[in-house]
Structure formats: structure tokens, C-alpha cells
C-alpha positions in Angstrom: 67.0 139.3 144.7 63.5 141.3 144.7 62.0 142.3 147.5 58.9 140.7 148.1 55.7 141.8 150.7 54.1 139.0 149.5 53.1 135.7 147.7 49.6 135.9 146.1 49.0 132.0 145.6 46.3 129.6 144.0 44.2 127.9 146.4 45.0 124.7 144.1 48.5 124.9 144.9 48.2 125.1 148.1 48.0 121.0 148.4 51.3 119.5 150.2 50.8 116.8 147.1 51.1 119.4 144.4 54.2 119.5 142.2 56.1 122.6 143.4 54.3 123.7 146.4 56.5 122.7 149.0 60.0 124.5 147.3 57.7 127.3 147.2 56.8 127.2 150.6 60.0 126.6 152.1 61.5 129.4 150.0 59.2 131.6 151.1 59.1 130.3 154.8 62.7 130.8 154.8 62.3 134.6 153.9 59.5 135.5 156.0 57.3 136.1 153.2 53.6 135.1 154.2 51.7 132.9 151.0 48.1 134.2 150.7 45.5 132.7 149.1 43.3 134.1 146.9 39.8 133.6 146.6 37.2 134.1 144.0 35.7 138.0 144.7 38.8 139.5 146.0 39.9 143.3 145.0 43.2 144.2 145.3 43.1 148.0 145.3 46.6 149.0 143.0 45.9 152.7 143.7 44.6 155.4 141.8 40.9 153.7 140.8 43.3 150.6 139.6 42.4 147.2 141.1 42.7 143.9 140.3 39.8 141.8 140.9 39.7 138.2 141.4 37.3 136.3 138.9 37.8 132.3 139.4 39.5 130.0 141.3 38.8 127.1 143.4 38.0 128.0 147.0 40.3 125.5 148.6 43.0 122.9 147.5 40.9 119.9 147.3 37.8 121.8 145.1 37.6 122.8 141.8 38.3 120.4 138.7 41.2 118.9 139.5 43.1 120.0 136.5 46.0 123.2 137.2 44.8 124.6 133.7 41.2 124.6 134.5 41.5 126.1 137.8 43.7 129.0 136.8 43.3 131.7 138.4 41.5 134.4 136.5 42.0 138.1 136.9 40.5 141.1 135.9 42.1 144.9 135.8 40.2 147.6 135.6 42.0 150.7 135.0 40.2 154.2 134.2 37.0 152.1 133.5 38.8 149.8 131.2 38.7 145.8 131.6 41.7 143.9 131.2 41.4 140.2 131.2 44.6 137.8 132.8 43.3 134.4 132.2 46.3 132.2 132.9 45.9 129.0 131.4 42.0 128.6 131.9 40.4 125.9 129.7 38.1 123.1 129.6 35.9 123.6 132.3 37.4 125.9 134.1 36.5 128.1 130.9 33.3 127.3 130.6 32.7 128.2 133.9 34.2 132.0 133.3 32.1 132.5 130.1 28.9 131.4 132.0 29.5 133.3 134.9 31.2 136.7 134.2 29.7 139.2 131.8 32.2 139.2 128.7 33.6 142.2 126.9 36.8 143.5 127.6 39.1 146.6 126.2 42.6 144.1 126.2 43.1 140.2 127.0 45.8 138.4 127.5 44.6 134.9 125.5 45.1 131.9 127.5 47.5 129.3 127.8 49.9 131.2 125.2 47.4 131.1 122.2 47.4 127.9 122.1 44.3 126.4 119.7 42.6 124.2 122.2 41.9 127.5 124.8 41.2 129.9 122.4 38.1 128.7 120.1 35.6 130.6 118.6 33.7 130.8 121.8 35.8 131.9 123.7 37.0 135.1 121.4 33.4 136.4 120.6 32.6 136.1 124.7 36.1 137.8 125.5 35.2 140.4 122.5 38.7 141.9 123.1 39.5 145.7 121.2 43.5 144.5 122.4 44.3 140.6 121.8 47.9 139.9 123.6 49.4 137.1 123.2 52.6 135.7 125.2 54.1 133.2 123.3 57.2 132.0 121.5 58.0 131.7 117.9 55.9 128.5 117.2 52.2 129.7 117.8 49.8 129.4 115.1 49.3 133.4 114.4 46.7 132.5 111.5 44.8 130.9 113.5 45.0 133.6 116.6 44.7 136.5 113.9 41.7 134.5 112.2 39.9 133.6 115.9 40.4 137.1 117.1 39.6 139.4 114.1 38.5 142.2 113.8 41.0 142.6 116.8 44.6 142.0 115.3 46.8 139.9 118.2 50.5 141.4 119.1 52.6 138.6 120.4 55.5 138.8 122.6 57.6 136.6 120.3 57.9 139.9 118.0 59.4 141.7 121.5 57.9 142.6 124.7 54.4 144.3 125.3 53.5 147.4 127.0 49.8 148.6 128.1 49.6 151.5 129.4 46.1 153.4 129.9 45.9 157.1 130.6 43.4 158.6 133.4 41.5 159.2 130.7 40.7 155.8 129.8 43.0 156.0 126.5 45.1 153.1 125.8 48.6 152.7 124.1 50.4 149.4 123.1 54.0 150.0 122.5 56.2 146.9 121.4 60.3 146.8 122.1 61.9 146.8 119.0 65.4 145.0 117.9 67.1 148.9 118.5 65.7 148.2 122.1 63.8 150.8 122.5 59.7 150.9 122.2 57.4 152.0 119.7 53.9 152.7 119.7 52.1 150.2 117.7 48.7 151.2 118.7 46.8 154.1 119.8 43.0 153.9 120.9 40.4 156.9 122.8 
């Protein structure tokens, strides 16, 4: 029902023997709607000194670990000089690999895999060094241990309503949260 230019896809599930990849394919085959691979180093230019660059991922279907969690694809947005980091699900190795190859230190993060405990050690936190810890998830996450992991930076989770980044020209960012009265309020300002 949404028009789509087109399908920005994992090198890793680009294997006829992954799970998925072939509905994929013949959905998009059937539309016309070309599958590109992404590859580590790739800038996606979003306009307006956005882009989306991409961090890790395996460079073909048959490299990386093996494993769909650790070779997530890993994204970073930079917006008016801000760093955002998208994750995905990367852990294990796959995580090990980002924190010894990409300088650390970003203005927001999405944690990976959902918060879950196992992806988002101590390790992981103090590299990421987030001022904005998001975390999509439902209502059974361990927020102690996400609040605990991530402090001084408090988490905002998804399961409390949907989050919205935005980042002015400026490099100022606002996180608003929707609200049971669906509409959003501002639940934190930062310069």
C-alpha cells in the first residue's frame, strides 16, 4: 500500500537459503522494486547535511559470522553534527567488532535487540556513551537494568508510547513521547 523506490537489504539476507528471502524477493520482483544491497561505508545522503551512513555489515551472503543478530546491519545518522546510532540487533561478535572499529560516542542510540540484557552490557553503554538512550520494546524489558546500564542517561521506551527525535539546524534535540490523549509531549529538551 506504500509506495516504494526501493528495498535497502542486508547482504546476509541476500542467501536463496535464508528464512524469508525469497517472499521478499518475489514480492518485490513482482512490483518492480529493485533489492539493493548495502555495504559497509555507504552514505545515503537524506538531504539537508542529513545522511545515513552505513557502519557494519557483512560484505556478501556467505561472509560475516553466520549469525542474523551479529551481522545486523549497523547505521549511523548524523544530523546537524549529531550522531545517532541504529544498531539493529548487533551482538556477540558482530558487537565486538563495532566497538573495536568505530569511534564511540553518540548524541542518541537506539539500544540493540530491544534492551535486551545479553546486548546491552556495561561495555557496550560506556562505548555507545549515549546523552538519548531509546529503547523499542514491549512491556516485559528489564527497565532497571536498562536505567542502571545506561545512567547517567535515563532510557525512554516505546512501551510508554511512541518516540519522536527530532534535531533542529542548530543541532538542538527534542524527544517528544505520544501520550494516552494521543497527542505528543516534550519529554526532553537538550542544546
Amino acid at each position: 500500500e506504500l509506495p516504494i523506490g526501493r528495498i535497502l537489504v542486508n547482504p546476509a539476507g541476500l542467501d536463496p537459503d535464508h528464512p524469508g528471502f525469497r517472499e521478499v524477493a518475489e514480492r518485490a520482483s513482482a512490483r518492480n522494486i529493485p533489492l539493493v544491497a548495502l555495504q559497509a561505508g555507504d552514505t545515503i545522503s537524506l538531504g539537508n547535511e542529513t545522511s545515513l551512513n552505513v557502519l557494519q555489515c557483512p560484505p556478501h551472503p556467505k561472509a560475516g559470522f553466520g549469525n542474523d543478530n551479529a551481522d545486523s546491519i549497523v547505521l549511523e545518522l548524523i544530523a546537524a553534527g549529531r550522531r545517532l546510532l541504529i544498531p539493529g540487533d548487533v551482538s556477540g561478535r558482530g558487537q565486538q567488532q563495532l566497538i573495536d572499529s568505530v569511534p564511540g560516542g553518540f548524541a542518541a542510540i537506539l539500544v540493540p535487540h530491544h534492551g535486551s540484557k545479553r546486548d546491552n552490557d556495561e561495555t557496550f553503554a560506556s562505548w555507545a556513551d549515549p546523552q538519548l538512550t531509546l529503547v523499542s520494546c514491549g512491556f516485559d524489558v528489564d527497565r532497571e537494568f536498562l536505567e542502571t546500564t545506561y545512567a547517567p542517561s535515563q532510557p525512554f521506551f516505546t512501551s510508554a508510547g511512541a518516540i519522536r527525535l527530532t534535531i533542529s539546524e542548530q543541532g538542538a534535540m527534542q524527544l517528544s513521547q505520544w501520550q494516552p490523549d494521543q497527542s505528543w509531549a516534550v519529554v526532553r529538551s537538550s542544546e
